[in-house]
C-alpha positions in Angstrom: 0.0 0.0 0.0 3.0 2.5 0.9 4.9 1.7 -2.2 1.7 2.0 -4.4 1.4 5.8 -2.5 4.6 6.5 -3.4 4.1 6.1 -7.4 1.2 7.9 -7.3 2.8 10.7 -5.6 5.4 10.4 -8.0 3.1 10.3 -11.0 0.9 13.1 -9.8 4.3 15.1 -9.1 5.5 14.8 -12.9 2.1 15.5 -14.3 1.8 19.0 -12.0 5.3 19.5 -13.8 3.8 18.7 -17.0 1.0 21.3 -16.4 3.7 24.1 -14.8 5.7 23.7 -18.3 2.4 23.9 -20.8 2.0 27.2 -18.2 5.3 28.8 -18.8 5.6 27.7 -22.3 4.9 31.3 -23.5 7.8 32.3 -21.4 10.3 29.4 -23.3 9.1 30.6 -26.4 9.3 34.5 -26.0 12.6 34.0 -28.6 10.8 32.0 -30.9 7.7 34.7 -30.7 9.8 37.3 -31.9 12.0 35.5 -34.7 8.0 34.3 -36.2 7.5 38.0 -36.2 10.9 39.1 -37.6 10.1 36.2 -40.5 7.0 37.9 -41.2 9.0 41.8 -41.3 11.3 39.3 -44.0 8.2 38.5 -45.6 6.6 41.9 -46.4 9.5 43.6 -47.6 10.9 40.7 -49.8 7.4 40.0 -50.5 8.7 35.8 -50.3 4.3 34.2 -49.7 6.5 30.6 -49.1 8.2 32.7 -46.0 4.9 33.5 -45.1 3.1 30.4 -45.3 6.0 28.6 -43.6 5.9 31.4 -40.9 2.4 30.6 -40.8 2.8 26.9 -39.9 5.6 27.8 -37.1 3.0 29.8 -35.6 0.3 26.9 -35.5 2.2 24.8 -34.2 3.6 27.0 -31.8 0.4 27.5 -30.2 -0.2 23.7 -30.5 2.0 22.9 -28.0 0.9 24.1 -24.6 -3.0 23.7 -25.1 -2.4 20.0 -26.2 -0.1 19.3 -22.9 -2.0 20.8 -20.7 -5.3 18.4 -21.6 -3.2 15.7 -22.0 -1.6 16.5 -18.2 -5.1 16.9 -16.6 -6.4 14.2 -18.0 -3.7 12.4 -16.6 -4.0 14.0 -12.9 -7.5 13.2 -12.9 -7.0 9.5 -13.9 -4.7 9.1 -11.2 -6.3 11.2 -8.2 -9.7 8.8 -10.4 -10.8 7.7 -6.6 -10.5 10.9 -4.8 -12.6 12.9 -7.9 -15.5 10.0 -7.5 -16.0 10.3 -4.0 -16.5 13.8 -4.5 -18.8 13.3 -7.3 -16.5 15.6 -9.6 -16.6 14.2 -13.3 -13.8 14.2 -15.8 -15.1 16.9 -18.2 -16.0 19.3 -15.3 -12.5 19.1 -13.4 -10.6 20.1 -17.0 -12.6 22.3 -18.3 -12.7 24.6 -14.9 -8.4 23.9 -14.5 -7.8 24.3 -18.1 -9.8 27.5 -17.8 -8.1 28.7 -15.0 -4.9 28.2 -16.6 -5.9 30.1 -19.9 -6.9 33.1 -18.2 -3.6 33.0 -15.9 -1.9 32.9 -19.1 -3.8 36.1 -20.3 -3.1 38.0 -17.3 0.3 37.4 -16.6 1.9 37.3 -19.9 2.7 39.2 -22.9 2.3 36.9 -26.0 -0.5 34.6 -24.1 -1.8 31.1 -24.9 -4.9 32.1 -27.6 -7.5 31.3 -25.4 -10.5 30.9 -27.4 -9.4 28.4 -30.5 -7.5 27.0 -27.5 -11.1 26.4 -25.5 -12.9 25.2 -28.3 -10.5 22.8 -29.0 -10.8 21.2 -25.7 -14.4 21.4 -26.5 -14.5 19.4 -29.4 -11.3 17.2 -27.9 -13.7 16.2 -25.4 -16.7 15.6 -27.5 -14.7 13.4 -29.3 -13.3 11.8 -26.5 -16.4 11.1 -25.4 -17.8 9.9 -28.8 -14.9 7.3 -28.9 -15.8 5.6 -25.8 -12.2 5.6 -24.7 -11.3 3.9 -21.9 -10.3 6.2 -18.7 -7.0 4.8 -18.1 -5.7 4.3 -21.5 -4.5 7.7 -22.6 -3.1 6.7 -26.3 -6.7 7.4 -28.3 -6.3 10.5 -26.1 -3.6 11.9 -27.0 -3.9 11.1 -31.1 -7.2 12.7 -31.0 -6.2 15.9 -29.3 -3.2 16.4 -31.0 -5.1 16.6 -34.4 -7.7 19.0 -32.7 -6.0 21.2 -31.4 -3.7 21.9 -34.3 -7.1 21.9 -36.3 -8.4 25.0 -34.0 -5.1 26.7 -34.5 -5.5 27.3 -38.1 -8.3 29.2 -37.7 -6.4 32.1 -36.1 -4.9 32.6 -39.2 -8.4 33.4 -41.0 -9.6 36.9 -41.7 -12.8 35.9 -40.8 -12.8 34.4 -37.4 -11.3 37.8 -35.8 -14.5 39.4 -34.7 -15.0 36.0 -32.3 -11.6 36.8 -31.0 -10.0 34.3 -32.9 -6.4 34.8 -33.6 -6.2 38.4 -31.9 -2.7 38.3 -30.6 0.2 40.3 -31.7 1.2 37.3 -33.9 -1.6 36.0 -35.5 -2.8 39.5 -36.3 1.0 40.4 -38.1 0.5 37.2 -39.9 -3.3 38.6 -41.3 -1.8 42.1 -41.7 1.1 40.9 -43.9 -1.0 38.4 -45.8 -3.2 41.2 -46.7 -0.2 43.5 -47.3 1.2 41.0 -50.1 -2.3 40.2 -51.4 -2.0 36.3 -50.2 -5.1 37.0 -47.5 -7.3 35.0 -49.9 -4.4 32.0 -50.5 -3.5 31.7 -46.8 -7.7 31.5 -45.8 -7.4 28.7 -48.6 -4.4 26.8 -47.0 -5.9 27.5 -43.5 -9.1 25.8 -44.3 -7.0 22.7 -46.6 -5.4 22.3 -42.9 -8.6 22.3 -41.3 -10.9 20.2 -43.1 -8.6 17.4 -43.0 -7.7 17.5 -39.7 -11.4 17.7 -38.8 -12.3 14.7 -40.9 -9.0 12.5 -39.5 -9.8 13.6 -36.0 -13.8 12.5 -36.6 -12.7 9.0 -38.1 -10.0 8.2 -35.7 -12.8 8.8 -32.5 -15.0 6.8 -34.9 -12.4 3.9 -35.2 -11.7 4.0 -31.9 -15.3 3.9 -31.0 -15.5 0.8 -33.4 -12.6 -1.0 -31.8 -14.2 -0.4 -28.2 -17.2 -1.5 -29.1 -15.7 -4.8 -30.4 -13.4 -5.0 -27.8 -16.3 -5.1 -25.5 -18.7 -7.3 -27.5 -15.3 -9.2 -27.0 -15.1 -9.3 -23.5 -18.2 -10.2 -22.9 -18.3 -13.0 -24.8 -15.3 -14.5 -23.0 -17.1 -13.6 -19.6 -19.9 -15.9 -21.6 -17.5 -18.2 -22.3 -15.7 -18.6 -18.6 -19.4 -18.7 -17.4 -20.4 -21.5 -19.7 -17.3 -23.5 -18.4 -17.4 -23.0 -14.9 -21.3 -24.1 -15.9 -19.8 -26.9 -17.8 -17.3 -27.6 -14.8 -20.2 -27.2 -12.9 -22.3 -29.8 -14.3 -19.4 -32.7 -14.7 -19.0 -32.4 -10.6 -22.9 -33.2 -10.6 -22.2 -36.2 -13.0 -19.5 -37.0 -10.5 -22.0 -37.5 -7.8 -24.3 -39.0 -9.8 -21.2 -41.4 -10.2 -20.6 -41.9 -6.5 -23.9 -43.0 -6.8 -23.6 -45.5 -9.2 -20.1 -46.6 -6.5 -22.5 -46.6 -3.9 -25.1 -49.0 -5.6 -22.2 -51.6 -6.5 -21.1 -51.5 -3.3 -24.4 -53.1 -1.9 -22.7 -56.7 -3.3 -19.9 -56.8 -1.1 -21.9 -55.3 1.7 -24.7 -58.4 1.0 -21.9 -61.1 0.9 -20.1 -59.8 4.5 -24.0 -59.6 5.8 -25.0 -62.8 4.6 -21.7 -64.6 5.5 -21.8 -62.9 9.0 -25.0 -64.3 9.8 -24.2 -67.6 9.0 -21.0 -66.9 11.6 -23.3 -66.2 14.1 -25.6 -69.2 13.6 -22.5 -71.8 12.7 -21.0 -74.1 15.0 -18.9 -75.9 13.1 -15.3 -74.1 13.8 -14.0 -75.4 10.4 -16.2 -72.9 8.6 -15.4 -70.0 10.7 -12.3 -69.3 8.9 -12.9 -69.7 5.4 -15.7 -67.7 5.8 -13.5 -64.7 7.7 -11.5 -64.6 4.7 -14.4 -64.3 2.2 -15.5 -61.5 4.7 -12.5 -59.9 4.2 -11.8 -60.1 0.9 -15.3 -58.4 0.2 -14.4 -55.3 2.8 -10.7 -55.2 0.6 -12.8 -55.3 -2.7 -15.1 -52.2 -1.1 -11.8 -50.5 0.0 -10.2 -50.8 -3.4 -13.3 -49.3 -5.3 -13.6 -46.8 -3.0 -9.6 -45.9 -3.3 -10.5 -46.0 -6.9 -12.8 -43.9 -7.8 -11.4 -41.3 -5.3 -8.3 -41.2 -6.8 -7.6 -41.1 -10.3 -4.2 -41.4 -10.1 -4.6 -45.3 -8.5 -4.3 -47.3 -11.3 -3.7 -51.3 -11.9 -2.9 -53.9 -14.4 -6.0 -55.5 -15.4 -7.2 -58.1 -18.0 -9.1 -56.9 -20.7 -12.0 -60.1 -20.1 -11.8 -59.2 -16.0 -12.6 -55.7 -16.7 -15.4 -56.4 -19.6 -16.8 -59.1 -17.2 -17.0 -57.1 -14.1 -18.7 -54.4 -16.8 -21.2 -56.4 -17.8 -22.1 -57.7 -13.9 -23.2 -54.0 -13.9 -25.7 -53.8 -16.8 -27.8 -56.5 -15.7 -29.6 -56.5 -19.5 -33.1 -58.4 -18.4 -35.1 -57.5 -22.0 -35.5 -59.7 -24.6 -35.2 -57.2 -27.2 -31.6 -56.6 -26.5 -28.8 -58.7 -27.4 -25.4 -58.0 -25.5 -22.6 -60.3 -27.0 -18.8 -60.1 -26.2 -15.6 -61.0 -28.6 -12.4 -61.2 -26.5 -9.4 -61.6 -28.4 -6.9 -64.2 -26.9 -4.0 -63.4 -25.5 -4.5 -60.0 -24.8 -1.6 -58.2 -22.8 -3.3 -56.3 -19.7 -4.5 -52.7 -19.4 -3.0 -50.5 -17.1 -6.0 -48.1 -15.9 -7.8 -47.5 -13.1 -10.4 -50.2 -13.1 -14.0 -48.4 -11.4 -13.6 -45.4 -13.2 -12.6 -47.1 -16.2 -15.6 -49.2 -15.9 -18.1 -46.6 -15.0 -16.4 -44.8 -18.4 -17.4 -48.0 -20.7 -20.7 -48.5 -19.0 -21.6 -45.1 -20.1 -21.1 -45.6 -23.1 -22.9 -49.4 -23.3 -25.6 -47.8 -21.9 -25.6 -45.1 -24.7 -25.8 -47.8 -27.1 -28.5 -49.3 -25.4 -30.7 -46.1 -25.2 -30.0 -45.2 -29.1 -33.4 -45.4 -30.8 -33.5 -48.3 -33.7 -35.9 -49.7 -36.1 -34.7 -52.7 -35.5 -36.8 -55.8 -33.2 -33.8 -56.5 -31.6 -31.2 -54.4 -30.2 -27.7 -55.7 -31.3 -24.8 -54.0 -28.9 -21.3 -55.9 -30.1 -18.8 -55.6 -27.3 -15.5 -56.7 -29.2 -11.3 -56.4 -27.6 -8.6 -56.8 -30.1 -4.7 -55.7 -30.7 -4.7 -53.1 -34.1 -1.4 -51.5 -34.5 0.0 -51.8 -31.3 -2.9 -50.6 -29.7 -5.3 -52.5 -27.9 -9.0 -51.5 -29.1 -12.1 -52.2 -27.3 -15.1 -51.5 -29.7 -19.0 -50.7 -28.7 -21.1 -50.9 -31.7 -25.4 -50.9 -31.8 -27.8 -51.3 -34.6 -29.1 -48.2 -33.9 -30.5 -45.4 -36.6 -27.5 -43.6 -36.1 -26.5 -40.2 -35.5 -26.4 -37.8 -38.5 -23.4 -35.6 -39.8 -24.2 -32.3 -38.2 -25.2 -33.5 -34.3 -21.7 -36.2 -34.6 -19.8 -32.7 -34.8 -21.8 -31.7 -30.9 -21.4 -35.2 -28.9 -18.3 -34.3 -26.9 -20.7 -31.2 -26.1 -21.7 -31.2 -22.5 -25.0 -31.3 -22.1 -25.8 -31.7 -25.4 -28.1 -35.1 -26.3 -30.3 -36.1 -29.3 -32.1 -38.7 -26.7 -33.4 -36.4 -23.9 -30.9 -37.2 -21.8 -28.6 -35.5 -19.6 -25.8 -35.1 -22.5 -23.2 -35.8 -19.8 -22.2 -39.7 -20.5 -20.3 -39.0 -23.5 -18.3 -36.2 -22.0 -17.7 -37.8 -19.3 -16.7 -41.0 -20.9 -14.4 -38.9 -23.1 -12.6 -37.2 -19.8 -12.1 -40.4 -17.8 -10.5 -42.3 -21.2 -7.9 -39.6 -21.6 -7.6 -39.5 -17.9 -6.0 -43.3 -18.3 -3.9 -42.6 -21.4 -6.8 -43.4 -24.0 -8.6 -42.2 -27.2 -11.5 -42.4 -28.0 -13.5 -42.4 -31.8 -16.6 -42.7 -32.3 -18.2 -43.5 -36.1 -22.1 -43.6 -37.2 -23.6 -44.5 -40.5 -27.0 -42.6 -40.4 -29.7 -45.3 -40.5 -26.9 -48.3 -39.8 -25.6 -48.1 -36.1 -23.0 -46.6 -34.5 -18.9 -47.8 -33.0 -16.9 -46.0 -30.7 -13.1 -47.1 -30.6 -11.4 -46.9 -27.2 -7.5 -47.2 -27.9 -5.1 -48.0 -24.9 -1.4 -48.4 -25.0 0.2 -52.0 -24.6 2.2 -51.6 -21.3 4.8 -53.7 -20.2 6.2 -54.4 -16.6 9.9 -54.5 -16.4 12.6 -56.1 -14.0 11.7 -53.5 -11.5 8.0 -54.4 -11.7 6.9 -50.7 -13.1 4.9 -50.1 -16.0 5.7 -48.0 -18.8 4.1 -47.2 -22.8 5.2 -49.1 -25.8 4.3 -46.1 -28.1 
């Protein structure tokens, strides 16, 4: 908190400078002053209209200077004292227009070739408007300072015009010896010309550039918001896999009422048997159904806990947990022999492929019999198991939006898939999925062949 203080003492410090020097620039420039108005002397009496015209620029650009800084500078201080101003409900506008007033008319009091003061206040009129108009952003000062710059050298050129000087519009010593010698050498009409060639341009490149800038805000916006959207939609997304979590955990839960059956059943028959032969064969079935319950537990709480694991163990134990009772559905399994083992963890695995059986087994058909092909075979150096139904299908367009969450083409919850997808990758998988509209549809899980070497640990063959 100190340090950040400190820089914005700092900063404050050098932009009070900044606004001290656009004060006392008449002051630098007194030498300058009087060489513009020596030039223009040169010009009369050699009667040189290029010496003029050139003199004519100096001058604009002269005057440029101080009335650009000084916005520039308080727009600055304000920016960084932003806080302080809001608590005391003092807008932007209202806190430069009163300073950069003030500091005009201290300029026309105290010194003798003053800061013009009206093309000076309309520029930070129109500055300001455009400012405005361009939906610049408060702290990026840039757009600012490119849009200024072009006003205020726009307003400038209009001291030079004949026509501006009732409005007391380039009534100083030097803007009036510019006029007077213009007139002199008959150029009046030429330099009006050249004044409004400046002008117009200017106007129109300070007009686009607040436009442009109002464009690229307005994208940069549209922008922002859609990647607020888009952070919302996946912490929504996010969101919604947790709840498929749980709905998970309660899927564990369920297949954990087997081993909870077996260790009831069996320890009722210990409390009934009296035959002290049985009592330890029993124990041990009791126990290994309270390890089985710890090591699905372990599983599905950590990812990381994974296992070798034959392929027919793991489609076996798979299909113990679709317990496929209608006669309209035929479930058939093709093993390939000697299949090296998977290295995965087994329950999440499982709930992954189950998923995905069961997504087979909801997919409309038109078919009397629903065909589900659960096949395991080597391909490549990968071992593939393959899920395929006689379902219609799934068209072209919705195969694109699968991996979607939440989206589903069967009223479901449009989670299976996704989460099927996630858990795969989680144990070093890939998954593909095909469809013939009207002919069925396969997804391809690929694992990696893993090997255990001398020291017993696993690693990939890819």
């Amino acid at each position: 908190m100190k340090n950040r203080t400190l820089k914005t003492v700092k900063t404050s410090s050098s932009l009070i400078c900044l606004v001290f020097f656009s004060f006392i620039w008449p002051l630098i420039t007194t030498n300058f002053v009087y060489d513009v108005i020596v030039s223009i002397r040169s010009a009369i009496t050699s009667g040189d209209s290029g010496l003029l015209i050139i003199t004519t620029i100096g001058g604009c650009i002269l005057y440029t200077v101080p009335s650009f800084l000084m916005y520039i500078a308080l727009d600055a201080l304000y920016t960084e004292w932003h806080s302080f101003f809001k608590s005391h409900r003092v807008e932007r506008e209202f806190f430069i227009v009163i300073f950069y007033g003030s500091l005009l008319l201290m300029t026309q009091m105290y010194y003798f070739y003053p800061i013009e003061p009206m093309t000076s206040f309309i520029g930070l009129i129109i500055t300001l408007a455009l400012v405005r108009f361009s939906t610049c952003k408060p702290d990026i000062l840039f757009p600012k300072v490119f849009i200024a710059l072009q006003v205020f050298l726009l307003v400038q050129w209009g001291n030079v015009i004949q026509g501006f000087t009732p409005f007391r519009i380039g009534s100083n010593d030097l803007f009036v010896s510019l006029k007077i010698a213009s007139s002199y050498l008959d150029h009046l009409a030429n330099i009006n010309k050249i004044a409004f060639s400046f002008m117009l341009p200017l106007f129109l490149s300070s007009f686009m550039t607040a436009f442009i800038i109002k464009l690229y805000n307005q994208n940069l916006h549209v922008a922002e918001e859609n990647y607020e959207k888009e952070l919302a939609v996946k912490a929504m997304q996010k969101k919604i896999m947790t709840n498929r979590t749980y709905q998970e955990i309660n899927a564990l839960a369920h297949d954990l009422k087997t081993p909870l059956v077996t260790i009831q059943g069996l320890m009722s028959l210990l409390m009934l048997t009296k035959d002290t032969d049985k009592i330890e064969p029993y124990g041990q079935t009791v126990n290994d159904a309270i390890q089985k319950m710890s090591d699905m537990i372990s599983s599905f709480l950590y990812g990381n806990i994974k296992e070798l694991i034959r392929v027919d163990e793991l489609l076996n134990y798979i299909r113990t947990q679709i317990p496929i009772e209608r006669e309209d559905i035929e479930f058939t399994n093709s093993i390939a022999d000697n299949l090296p083992p998977l290295y995965l963890n087994k329950i999440r695995m499982a709930r992954a492929l189950i998923n995905l059986i069961e997504n087979a087994i909801l997919a409309p058909t038109d078919q009397l019999t629903k065909k589900i092909l659960v096949k395991a075979y080597i391909n490549c150096d990968k071992i593939i198991i393959s899920i395929t139904d006689n379902g219609i299908g799934i068209k072209d367009v919705d195969l694109e939006k699968i991996w979607t969450i939440g989206y589903s083409s069967k009223e479901t919850s449009g989670l299976g898939l996704p989460f099927a997808k996630q858990t795969i990758i989680e144990n070093n998988g890939q998954i593909e999925l095909t469809s013939t509209y009207g002919r069925g549809t396969t997804a391809k899980i690929y694992f990696p062949i893993h090997t255990v070497n001398e020291r017993g640990t696993t690693h990939d063959n890819d």
